[in-house]
LUMMAR-163518 format. One record per residue (C-alpha): residue number from 1; x, y, z. Coordinates in nm, 2 decimals, m for minus. Layout:
N
NODE   num       c1       c2       c3
NODE   NUM        X        Y        Z
...
This chain:
81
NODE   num       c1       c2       c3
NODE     1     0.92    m2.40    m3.10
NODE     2     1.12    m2.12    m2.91
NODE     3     0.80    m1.88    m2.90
NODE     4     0.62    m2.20    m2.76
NODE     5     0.89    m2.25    m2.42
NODE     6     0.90    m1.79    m2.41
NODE     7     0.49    m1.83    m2.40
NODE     8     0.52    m2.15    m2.08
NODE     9     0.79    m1.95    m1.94
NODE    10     0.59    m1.67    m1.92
NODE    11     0.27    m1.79    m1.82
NODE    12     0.52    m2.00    m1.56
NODE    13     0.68    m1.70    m1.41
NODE    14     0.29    m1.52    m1.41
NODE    15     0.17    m1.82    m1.22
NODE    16     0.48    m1.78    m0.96
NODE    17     0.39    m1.42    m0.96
NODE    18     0.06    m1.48    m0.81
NODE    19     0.11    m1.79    m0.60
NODE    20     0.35    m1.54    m0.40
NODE    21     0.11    m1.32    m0.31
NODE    22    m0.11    m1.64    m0.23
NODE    23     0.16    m1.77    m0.02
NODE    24     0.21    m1.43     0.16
NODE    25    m0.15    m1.37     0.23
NODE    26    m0.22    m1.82     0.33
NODE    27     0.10    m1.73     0.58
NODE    28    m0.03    m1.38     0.73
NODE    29    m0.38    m1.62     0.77
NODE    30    m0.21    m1.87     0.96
NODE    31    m0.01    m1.70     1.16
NODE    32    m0.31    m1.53     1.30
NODE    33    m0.46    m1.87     1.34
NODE    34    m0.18    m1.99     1.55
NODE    35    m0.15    m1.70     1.75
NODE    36    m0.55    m1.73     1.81
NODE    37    m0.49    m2.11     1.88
NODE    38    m0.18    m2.02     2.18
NODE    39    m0.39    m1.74     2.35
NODE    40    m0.67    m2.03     2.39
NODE    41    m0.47    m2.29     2.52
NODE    42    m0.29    m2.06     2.76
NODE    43    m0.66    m1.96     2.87
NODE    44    m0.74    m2.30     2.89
NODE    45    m0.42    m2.38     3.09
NODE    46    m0.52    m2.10     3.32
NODE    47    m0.83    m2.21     3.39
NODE    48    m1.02    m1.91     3.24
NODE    49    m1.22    m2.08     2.97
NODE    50    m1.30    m2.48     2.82
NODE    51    m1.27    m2.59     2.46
NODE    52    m1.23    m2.27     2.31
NODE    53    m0.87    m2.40     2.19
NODE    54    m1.04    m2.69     2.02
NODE    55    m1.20    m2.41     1.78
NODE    56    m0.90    m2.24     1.72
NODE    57    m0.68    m2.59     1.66
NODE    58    m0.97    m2.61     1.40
NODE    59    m0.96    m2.30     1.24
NODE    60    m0.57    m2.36     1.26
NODE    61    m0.55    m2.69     1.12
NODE    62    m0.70    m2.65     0.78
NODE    63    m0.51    m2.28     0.69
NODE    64    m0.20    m2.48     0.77
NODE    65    m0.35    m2.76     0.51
NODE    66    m0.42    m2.46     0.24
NODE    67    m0.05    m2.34     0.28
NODE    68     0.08    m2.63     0.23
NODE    69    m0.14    m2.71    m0.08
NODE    70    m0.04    m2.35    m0.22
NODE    71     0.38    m2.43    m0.15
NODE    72     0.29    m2.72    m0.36
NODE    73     0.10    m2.54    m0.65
NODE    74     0.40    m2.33    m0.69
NODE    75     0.65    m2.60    m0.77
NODE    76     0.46    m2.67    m1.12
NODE    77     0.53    m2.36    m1.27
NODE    78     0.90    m2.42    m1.20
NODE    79     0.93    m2.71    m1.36
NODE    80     0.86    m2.49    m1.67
NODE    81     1.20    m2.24    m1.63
């Protein structure tokens, strides 16, 4: 029984191991993405171009979604310390 928790704990900190990296690299994405999406609105604001910040609300949108999902993916393996 003690080898079987050692083995979940294991594979539970392994699991935690990689969903940081996820989490760093889903962050570094988003943060692009949001910095894409406030250049186009200022544009926008400024009169210099159209919709262009509905594309980058899109693109925004949906890596926020994935960072979220990911936060969530890494509370599992925690409930196995």
């Amino acid at each position: 029984m003690a080898n079987g928790l050692l083995d979940l704990s294991l594979v539970a900190l392994v699991a935690l191991r990689i969903l940081s990296g996820e989490i760093e690299s889903q962050a570094a994405t988003v943060a692009d993405a949001r910095r894409a999406e406030e250049i186009a609105m200022n544009r926008y604001r400024t009169g210099l171009i159209n919709l262009d910040f509905v594309y980058a609300q899109t693109t925004l949108l949906p890596n926020e979604r994935i960072a979220t999902q990911i936060n969530e993916q890494r509370m599992v393996p925690l409930s196995f310390l």
